[in-house]
mmCIF file of the N, C-alpha and C atoms, coordinates in Angstrom:
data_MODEL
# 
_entry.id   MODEL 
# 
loop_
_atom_site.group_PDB 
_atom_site.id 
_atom_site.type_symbol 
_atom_site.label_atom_id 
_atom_site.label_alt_id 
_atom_site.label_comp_id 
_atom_site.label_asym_id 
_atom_site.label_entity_id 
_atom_site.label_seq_id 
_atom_site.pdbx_PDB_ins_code 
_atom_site.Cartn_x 
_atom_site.Cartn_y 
_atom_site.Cartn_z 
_atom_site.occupancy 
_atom_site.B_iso_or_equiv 
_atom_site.pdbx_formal_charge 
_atom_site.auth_seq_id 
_atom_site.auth_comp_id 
_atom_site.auth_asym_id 
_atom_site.auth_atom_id 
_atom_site.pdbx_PDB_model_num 
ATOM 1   N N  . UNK A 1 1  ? -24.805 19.912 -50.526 1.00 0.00 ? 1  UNK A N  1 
ATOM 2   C CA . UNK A 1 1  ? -23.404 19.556 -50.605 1.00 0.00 ? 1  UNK A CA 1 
ATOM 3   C C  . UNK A 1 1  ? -22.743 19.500 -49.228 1.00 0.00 ? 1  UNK A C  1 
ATOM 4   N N  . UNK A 1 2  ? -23.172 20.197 -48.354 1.00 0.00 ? 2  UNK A N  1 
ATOM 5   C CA . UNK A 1 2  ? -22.823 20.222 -46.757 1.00 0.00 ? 2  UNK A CA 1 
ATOM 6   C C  . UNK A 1 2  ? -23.028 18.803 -46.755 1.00 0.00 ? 2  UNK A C  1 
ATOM 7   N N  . UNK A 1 3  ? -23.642 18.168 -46.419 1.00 0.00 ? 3  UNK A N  1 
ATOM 8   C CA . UNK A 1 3  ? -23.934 16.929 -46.037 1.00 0.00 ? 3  UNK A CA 1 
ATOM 9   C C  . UNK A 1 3  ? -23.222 15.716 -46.623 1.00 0.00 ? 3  UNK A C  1 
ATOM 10  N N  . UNK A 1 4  ? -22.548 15.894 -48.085 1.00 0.00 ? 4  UNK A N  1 
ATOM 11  C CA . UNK A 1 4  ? -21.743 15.494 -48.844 1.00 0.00 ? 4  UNK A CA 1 
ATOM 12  C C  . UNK A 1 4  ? -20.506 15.523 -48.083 1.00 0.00 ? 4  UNK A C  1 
ATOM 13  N N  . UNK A 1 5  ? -19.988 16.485 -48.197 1.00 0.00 ? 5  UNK A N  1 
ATOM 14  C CA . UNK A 1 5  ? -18.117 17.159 -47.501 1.00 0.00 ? 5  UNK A CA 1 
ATOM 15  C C  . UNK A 1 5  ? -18.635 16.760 -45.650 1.00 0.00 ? 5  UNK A C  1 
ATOM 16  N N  . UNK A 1 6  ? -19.530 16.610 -45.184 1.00 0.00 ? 6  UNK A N  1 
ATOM 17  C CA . UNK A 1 6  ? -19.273 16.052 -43.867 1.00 0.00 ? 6  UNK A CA 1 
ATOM 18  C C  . UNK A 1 6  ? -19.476 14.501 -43.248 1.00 0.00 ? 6  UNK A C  1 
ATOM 19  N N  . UNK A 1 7  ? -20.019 13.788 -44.956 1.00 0.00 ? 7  UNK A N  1 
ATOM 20  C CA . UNK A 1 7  ? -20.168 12.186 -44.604 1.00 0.00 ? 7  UNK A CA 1 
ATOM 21  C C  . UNK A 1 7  ? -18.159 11.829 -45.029 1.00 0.00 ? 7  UNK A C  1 
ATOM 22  N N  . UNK A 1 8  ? -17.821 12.865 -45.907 1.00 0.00 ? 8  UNK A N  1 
ATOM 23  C CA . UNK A 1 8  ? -16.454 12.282 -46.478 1.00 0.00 ? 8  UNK A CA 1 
ATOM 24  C C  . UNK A 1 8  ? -15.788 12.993 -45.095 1.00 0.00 ? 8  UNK A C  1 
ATOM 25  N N  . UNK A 1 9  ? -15.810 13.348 -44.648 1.00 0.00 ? 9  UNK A N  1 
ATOM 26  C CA . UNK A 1 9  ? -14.606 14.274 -43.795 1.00 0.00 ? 9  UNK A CA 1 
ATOM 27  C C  . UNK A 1 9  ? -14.756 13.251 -42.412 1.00 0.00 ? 9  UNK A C  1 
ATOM 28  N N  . UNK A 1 10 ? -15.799 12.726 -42.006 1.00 0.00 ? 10 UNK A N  1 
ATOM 29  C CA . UNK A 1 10 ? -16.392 12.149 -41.111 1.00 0.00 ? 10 UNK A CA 1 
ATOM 30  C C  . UNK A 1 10 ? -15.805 10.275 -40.930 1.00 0.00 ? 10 UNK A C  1 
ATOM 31  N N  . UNK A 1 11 ? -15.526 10.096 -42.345 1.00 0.00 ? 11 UNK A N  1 
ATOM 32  C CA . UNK A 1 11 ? -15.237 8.829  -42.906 1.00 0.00 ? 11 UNK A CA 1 
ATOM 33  C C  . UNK A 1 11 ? -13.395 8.864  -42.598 1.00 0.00 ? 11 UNK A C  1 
ATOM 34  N N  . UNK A 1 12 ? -13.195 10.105 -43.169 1.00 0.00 ? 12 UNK A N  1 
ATOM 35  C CA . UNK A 1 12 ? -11.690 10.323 -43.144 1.00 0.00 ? 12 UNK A CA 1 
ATOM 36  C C  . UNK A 1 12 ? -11.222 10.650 -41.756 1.00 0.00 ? 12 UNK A C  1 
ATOM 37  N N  . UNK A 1 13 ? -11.792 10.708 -41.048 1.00 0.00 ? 13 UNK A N  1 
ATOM 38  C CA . UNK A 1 13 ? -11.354 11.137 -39.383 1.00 0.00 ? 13 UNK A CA 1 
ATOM 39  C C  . UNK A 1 13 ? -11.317 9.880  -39.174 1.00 0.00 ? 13 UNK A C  1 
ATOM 40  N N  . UNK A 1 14 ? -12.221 8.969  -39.489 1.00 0.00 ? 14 UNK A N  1 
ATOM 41  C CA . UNK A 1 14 ? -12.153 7.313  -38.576 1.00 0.00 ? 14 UNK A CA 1 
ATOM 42  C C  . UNK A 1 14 ? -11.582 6.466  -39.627 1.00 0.00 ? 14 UNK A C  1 
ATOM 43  N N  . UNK A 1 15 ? -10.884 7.032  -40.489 1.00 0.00 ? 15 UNK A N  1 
ATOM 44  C CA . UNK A 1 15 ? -9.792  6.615  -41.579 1.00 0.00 ? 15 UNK A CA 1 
ATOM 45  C C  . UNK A 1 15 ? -10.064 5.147  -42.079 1.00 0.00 ? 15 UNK A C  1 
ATOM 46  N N  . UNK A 1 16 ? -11.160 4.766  -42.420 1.00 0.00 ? 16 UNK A N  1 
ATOM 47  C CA . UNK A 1 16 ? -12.521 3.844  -42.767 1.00 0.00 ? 16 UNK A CA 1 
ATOM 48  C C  . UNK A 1 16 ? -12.484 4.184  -44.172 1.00 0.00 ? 16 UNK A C  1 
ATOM 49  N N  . UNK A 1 17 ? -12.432 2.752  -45.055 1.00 0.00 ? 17 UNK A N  1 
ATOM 50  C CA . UNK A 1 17 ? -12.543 3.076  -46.673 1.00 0.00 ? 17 UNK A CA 1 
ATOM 51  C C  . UNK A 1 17 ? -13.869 2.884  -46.721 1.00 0.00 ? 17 UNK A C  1 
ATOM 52  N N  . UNK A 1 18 ? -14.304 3.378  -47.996 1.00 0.00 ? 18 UNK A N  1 
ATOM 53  C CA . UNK A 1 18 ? -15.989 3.499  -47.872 1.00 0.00 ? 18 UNK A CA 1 
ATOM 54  C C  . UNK A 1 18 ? -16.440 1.679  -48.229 1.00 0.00 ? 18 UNK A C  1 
ATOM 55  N N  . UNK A 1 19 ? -15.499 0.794  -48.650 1.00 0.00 ? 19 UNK A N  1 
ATOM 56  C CA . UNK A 1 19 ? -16.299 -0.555 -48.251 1.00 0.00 ? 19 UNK A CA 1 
ATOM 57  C C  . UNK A 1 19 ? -16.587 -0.672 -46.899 1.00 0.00 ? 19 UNK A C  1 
ATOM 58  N N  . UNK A 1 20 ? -15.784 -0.838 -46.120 1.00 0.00 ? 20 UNK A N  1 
ATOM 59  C CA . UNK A 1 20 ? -15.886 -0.624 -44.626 1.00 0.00 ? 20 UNK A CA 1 
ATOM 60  C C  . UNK A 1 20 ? -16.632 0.330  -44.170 1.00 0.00 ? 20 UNK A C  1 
ATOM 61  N N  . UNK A 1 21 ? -17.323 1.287  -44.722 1.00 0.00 ? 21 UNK A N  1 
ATOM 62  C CA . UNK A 1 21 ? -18.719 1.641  -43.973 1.00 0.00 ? 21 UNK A CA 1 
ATOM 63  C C  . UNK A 1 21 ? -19.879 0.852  -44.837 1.00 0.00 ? 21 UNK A C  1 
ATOM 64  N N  . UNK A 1 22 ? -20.124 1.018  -45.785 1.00 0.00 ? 22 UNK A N  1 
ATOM 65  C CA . UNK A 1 22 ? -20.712 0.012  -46.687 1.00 0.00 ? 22 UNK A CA 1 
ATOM 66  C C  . UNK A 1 22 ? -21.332 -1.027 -45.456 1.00 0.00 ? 22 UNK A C  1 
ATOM 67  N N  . UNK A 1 23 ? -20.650 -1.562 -45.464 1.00 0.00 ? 23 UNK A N  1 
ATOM 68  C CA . UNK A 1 23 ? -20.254 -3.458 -45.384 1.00 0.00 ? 23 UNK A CA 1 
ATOM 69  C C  . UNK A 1 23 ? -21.080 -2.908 -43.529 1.00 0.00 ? 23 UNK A C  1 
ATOM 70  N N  . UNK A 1 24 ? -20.457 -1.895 -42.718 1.00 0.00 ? 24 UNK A N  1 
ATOM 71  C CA . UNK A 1 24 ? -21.480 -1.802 -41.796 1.00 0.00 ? 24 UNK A CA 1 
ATOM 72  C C  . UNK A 1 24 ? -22.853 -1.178 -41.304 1.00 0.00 ? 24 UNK A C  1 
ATOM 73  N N  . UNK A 1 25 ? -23.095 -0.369 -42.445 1.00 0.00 ? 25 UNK A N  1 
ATOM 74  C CA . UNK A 1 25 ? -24.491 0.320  -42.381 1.00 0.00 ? 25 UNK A CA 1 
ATOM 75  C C  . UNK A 1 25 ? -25.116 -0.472 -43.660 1.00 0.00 ? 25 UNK A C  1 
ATOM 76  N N  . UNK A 1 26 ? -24.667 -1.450 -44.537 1.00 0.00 ? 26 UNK A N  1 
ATOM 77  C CA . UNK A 1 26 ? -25.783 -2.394 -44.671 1.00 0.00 ? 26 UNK A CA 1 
ATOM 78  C C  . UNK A 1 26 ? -26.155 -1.909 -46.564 1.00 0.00 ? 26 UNK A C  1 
ATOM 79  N N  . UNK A 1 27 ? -25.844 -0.862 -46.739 1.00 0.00 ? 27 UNK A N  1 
ATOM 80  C CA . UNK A 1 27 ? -25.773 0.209  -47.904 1.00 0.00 ? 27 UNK A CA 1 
ATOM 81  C C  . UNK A 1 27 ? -24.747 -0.531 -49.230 1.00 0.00 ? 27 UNK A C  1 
ATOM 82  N N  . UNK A 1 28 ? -24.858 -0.565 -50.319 1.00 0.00 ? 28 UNK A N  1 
ATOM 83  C CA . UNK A 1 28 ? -23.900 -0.464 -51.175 1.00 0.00 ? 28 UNK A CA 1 
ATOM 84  C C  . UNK A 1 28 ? -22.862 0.522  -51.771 1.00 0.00 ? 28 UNK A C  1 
ATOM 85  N N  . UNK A 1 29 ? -21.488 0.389  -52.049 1.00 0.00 ? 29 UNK A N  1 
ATOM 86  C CA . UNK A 1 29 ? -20.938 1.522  -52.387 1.00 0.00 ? 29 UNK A CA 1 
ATOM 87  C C  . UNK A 1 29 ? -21.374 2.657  -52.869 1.00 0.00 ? 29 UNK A C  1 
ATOM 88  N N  . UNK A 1 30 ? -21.771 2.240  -54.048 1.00 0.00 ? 30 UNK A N  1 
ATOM 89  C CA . UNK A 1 30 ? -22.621 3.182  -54.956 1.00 0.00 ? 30 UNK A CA 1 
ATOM 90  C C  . UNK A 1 30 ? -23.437 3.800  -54.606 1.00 0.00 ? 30 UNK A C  1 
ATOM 91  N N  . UNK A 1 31 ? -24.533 3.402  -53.535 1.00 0.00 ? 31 UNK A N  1 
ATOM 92  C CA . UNK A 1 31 ? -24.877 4.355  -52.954 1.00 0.00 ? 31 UNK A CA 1 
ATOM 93  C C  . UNK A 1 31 ? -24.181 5.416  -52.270 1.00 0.00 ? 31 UNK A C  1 
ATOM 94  N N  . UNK A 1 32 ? -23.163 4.648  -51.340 1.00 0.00 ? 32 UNK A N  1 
ATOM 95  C CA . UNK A 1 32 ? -22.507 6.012  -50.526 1.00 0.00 ? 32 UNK A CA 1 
ATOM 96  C C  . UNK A 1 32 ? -22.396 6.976  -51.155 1.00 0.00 ? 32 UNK A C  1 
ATOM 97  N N  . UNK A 1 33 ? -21.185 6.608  -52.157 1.00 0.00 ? 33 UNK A N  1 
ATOM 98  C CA . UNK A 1 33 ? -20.400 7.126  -53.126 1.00 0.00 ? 33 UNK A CA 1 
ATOM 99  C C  . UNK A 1 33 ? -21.360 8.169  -53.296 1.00 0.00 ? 33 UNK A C  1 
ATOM 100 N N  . UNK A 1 34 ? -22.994 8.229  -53.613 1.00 0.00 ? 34 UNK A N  1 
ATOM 101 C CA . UNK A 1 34 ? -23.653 9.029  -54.386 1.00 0.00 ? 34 UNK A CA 1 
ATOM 102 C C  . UNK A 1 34 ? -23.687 9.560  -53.135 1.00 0.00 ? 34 UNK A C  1 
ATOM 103 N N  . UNK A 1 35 ? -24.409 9.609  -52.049 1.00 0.00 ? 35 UNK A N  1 
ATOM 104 C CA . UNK A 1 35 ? -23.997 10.702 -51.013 1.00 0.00 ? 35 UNK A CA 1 
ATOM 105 C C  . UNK A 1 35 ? -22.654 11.320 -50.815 1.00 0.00 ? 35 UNK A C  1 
ATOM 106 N N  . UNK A 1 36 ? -21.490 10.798 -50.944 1.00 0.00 ? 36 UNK A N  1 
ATOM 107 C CA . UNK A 1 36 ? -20.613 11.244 -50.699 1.00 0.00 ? 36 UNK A CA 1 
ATOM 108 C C  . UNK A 1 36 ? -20.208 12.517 -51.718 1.00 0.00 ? 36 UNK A C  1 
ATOM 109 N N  . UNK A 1 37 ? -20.725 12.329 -53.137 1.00 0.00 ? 37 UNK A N  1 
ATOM 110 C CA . UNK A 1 37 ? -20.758 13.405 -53.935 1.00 0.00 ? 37 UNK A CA 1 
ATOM 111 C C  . UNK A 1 37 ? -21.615 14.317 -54.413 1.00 0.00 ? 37 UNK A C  1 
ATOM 112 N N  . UNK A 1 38 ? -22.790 14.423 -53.092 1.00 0.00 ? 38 UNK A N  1 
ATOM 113 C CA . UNK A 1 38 ? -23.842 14.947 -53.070 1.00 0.00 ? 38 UNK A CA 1 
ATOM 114 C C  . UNK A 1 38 ? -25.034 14.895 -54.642 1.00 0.00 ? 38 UNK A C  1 
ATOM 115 N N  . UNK A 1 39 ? -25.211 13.282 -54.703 1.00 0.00 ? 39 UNK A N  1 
ATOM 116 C CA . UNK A 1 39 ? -25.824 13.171 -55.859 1.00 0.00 ? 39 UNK A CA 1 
ATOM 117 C C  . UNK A 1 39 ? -27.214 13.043 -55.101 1.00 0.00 ? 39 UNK A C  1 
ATOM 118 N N  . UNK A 1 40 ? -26.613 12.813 -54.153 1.00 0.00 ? 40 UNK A N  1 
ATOM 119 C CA . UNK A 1 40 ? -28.671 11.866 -53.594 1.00 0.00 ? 40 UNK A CA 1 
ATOM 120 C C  . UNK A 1 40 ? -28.389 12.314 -51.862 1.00 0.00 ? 40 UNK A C  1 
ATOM 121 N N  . UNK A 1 41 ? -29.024 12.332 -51.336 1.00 0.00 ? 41 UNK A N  1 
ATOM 122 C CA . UNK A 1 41 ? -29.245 12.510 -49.808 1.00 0.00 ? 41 UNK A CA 1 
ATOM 123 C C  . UNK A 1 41 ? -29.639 11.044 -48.531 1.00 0.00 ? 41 UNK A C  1 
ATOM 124 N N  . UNK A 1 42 ? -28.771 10.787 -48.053 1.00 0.00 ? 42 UNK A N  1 
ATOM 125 C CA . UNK A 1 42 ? -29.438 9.626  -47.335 1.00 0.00 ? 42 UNK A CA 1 
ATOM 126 C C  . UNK A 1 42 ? -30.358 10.326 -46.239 1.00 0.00 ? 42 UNK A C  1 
ATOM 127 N N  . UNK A 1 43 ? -31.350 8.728  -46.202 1.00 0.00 ? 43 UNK A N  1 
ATOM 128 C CA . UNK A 1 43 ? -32.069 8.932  -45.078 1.00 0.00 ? 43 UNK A CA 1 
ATOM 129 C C  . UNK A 1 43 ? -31.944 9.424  -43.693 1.00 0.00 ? 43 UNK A C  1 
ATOM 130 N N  . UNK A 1 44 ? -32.801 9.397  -42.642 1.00 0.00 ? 44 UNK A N  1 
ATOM 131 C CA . UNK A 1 44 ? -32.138 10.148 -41.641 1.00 0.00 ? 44 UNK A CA 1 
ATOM 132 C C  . UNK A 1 44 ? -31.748 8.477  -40.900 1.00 0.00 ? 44 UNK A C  1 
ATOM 133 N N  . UNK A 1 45 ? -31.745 7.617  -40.763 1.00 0.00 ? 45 UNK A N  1 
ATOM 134 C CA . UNK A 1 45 ? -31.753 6.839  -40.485 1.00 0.00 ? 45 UNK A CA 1 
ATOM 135 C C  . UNK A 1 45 ? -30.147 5.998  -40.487 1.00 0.00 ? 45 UNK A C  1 
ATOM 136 N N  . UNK A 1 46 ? -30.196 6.737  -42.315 1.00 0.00 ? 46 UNK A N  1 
ATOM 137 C CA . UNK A 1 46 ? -28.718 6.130  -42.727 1.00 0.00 ? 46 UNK A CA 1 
ATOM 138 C C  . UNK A 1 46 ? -27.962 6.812  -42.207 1.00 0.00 ? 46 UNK A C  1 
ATOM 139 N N  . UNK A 1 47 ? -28.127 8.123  -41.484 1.00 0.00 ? 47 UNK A N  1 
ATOM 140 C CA . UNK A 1 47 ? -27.280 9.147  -41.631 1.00 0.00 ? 47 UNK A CA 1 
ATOM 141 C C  . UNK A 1 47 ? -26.886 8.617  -40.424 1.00 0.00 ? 47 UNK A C  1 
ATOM 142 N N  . UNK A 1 48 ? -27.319 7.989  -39.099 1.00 0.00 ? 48 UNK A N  1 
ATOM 143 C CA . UNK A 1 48 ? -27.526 7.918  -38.142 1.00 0.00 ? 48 UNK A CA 1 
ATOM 144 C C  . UNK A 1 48 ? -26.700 6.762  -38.186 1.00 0.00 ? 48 UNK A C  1 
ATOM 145 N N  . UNK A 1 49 ? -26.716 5.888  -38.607 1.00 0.00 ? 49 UNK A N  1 
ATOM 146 C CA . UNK A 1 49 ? -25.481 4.427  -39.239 1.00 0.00 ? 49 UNK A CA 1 
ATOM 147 C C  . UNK A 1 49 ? -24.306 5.023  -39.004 1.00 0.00 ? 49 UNK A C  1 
ATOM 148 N N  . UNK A 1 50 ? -24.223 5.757  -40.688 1.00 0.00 ? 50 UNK A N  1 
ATOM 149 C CA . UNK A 1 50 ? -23.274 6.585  -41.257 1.00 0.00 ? 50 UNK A CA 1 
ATOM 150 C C  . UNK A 1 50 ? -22.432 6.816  -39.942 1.00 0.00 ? 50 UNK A C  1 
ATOM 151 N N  . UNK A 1 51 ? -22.856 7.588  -39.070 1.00 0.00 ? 51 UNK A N  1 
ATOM 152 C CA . UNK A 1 51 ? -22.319 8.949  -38.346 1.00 0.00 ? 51 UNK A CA 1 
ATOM 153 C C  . UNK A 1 51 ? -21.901 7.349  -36.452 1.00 0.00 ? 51 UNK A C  1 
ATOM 154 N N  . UNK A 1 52 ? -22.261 6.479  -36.785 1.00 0.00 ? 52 UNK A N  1 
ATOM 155 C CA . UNK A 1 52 ? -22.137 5.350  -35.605 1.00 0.00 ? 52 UNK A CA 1 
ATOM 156 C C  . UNK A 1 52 ? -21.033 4.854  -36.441 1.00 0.00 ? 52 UNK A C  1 
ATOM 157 N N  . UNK A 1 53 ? -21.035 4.574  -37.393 1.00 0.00 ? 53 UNK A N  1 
ATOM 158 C CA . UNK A 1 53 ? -19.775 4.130  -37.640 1.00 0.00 ? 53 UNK A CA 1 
ATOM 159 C C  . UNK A 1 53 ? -18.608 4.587  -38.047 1.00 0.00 ? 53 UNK A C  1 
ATOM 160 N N  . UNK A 1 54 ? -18.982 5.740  -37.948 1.00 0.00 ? 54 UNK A N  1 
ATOM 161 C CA . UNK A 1 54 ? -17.393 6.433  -38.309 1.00 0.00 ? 54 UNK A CA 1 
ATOM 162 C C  . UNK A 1 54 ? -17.229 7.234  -36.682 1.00 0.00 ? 54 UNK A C  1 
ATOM 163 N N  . UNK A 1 55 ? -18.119 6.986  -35.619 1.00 0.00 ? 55 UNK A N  1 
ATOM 164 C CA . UNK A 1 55 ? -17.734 7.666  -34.568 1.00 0.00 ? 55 UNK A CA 1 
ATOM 165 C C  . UNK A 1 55 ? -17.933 8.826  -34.367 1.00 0.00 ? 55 UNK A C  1 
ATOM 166 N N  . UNK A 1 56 ? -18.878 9.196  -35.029 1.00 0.00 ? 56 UNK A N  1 
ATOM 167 C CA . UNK A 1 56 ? -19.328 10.880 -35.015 1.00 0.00 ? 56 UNK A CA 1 
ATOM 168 C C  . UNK A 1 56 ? -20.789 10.497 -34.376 1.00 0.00 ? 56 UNK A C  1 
ATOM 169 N N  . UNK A 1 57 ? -21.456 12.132 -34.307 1.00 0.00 ? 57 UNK A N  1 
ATOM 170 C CA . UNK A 1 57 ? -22.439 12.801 -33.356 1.00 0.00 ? 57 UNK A CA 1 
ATOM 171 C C  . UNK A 1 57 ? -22.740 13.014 -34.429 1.00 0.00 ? 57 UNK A C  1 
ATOM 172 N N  . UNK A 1 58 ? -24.308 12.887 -34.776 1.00 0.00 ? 58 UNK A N  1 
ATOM 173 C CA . UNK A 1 58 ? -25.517 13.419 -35.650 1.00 0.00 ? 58 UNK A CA 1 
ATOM 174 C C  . UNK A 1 58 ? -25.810 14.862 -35.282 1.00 0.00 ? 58 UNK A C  1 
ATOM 175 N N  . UNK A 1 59 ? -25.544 15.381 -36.258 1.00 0.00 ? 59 UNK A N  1 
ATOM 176 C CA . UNK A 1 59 ? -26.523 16.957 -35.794 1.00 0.00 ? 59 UNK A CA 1 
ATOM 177 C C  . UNK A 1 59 ? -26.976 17.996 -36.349 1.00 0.00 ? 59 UNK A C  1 
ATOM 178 N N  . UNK A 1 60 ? -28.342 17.943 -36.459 1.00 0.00 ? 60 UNK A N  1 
ATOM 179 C CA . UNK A 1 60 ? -28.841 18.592 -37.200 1.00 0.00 ? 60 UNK A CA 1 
ATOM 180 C C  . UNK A 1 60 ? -29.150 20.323 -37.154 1.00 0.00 ? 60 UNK A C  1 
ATOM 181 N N  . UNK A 1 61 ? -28.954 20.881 -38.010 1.00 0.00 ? 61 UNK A N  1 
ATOM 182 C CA . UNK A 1 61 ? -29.941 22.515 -37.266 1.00 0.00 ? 61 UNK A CA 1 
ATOM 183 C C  . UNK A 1 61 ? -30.456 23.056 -37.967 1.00 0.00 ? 61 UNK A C  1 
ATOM 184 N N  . UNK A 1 62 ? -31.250 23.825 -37.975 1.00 0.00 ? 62 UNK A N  1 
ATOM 185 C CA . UNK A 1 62 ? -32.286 24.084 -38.318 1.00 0.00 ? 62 UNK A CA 1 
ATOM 186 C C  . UNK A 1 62 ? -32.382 26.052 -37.902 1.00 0.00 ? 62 UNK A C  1 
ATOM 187 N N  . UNK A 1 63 ? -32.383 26.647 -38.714 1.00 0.00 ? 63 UNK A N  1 
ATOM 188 C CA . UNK A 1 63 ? -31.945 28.238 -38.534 1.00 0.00 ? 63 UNK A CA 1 
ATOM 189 C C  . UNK A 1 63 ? -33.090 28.604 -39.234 1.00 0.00 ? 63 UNK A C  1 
ATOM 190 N N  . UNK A 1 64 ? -33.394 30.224 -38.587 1.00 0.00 ? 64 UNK A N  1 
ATOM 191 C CA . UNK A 1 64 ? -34.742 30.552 -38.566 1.00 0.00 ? 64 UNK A CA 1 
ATOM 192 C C  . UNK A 1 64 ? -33.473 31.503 -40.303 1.00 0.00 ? 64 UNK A C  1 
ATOM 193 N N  . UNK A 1 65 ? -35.174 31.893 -41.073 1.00 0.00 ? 65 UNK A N  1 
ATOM 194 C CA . UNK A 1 65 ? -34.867 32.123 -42.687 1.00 0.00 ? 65 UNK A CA 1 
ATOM 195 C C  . UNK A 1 65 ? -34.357 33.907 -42.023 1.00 0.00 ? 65 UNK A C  1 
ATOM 196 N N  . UNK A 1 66 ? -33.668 34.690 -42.773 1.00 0.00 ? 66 UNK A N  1 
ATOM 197 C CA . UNK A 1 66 ? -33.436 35.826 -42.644 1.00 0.00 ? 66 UNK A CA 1 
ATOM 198 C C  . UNK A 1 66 ? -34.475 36.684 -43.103 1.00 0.00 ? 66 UNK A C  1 
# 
């Protein structure tokens, strides 16, 4: 769900309706949409679109298990 609340929050900073990312990472709504409500996970690839067109920095981390 992290990844969900930071493609929407990410979208809403570059105040971009989700046709307008759509329409530039190549994706259909419905797909977003399903990332956006953490139904499905995009690729790392898309994420990498995603995160160019709304003007954000990709970043991943990776934390050692407790």
């Amino acid at each position: 769900m992290m990844i969900a609340f930071a493609l929407c929050d990410a979208r809403r900073r570059a105040n971009l309706r989700r046709a307008e990312v759509t329409s530039q990472i190549g994706v259909s709504e419905t797909m977003v949409g399903r990332w956006e409500r953490g139904v499905s996970v995009p690729s790392l690839v898309s994420l990498r679109r995603y995160a160019e067109v709304t003007g954000s920095r990709l970043q991943i981390d990776l934390v050692t298990k407790a």
